[in-house]
C-alpha positions in Angstrom: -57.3 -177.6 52.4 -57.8 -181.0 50.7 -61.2 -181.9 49.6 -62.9 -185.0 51.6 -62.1 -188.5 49.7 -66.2 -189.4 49.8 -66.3 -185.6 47.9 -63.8 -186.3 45.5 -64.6 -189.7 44.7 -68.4 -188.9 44.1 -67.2 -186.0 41.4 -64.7 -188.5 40.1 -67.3 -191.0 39.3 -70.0 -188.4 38.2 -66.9 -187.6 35.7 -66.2 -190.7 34.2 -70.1 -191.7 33.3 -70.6 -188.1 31.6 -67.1 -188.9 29.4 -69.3 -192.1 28.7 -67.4 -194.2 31.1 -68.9 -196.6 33.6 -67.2 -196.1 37.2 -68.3 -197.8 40.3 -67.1 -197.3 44.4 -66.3 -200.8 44.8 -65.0 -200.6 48.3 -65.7 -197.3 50.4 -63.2 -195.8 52.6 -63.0 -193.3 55.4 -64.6 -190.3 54.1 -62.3 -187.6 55.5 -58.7 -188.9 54.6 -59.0 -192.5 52.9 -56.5 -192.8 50.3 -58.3 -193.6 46.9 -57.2 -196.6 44.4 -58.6 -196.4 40.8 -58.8 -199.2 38.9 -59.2 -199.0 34.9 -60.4 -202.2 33.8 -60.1 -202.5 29.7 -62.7 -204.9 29.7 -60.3 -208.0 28.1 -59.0 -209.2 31.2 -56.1 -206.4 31.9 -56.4 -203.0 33.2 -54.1 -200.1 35.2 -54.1 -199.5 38.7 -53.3 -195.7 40.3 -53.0 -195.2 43.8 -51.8 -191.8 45.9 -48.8 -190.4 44.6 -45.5 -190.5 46.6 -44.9 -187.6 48.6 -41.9 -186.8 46.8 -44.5 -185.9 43.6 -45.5 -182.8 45.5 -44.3 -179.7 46.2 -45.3 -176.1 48.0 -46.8 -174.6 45.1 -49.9 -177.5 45.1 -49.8 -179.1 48.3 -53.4 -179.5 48.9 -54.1 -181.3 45.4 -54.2 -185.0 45.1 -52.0 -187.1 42.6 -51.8 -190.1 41.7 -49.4 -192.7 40.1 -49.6 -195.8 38.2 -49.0 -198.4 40.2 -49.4 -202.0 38.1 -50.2 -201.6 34.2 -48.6 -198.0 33.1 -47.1 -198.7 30.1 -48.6 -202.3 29.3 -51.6 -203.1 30.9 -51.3 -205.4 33.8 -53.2 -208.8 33.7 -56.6 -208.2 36.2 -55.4 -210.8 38.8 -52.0 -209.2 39.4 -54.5 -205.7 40.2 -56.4 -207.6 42.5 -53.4 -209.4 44.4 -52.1 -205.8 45.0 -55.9 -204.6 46.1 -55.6 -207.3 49.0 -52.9 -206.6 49.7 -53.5 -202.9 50.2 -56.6 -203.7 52.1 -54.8 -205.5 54.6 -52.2 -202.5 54.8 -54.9 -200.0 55.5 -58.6 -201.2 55.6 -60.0 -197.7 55.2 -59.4 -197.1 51.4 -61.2 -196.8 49.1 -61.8 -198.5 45.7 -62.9 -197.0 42.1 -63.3 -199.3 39.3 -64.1 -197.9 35.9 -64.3 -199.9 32.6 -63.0 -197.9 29.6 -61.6 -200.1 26.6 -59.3 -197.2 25.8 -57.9 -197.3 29.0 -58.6 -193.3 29.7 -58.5 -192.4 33.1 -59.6 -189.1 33.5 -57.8 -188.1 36.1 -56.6 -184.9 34.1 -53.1 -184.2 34.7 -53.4 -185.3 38.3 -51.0 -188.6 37.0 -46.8 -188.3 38.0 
């Protein structure tokens, strides 16, 4: 059984401000099932954007944990309006998701291991 998104966003964000991080729901989503976008701004105007894995990243043996993938910015970081352009466009696709900004200059996402 996968944990609610409001759940798993809530200890997300409780995560990243103990590690020292500032994180922030920008955009709330439908608590049940919303898909969850996290985006890691580096504070100089670039920053990397995950959003849900494709289902070909999972298999039997985890099926009920979420993963995520980099979506803009996973090598290089991606300049902040190209991560916003893709957020519209996102929002437009499915209005119930939900948004997660954190600002680390490192560009750590704590999302331990849950990246594919």
């Amino acid at each position: 059984m996968r944990l609610k998104s409001g759940i798993w966003v809530a200890a997300y964000v409780r995560r990243c401000n103990v590690e020292g991080a500032f994180a922030a729901v920008r955009r709330r989503g439908a608590d049940e099932a919303g898909a969850i976008f996290i985006k890691v701004n580096r504070l100089d105007g670039t920053g990397t954007l995950y959003g849900p894995a494709p289902q070909a990243a999972f298999d039997e043996a985890r099926p009920a944990e979420r993963l995520f993938s980099a979506i803009l910015g996973g090598k290089d970081p991606a300049p902040d309006a190209d991560i916003e352009a893709r957020l519209a466009r996102e929002i437009k696709f499915d209005p119930d998701i939900w948004i997660v900004e954190m600002e680390d200059r490192a560009g750590r996402n704590f999302l331990d291991g849950a990246v594919v």
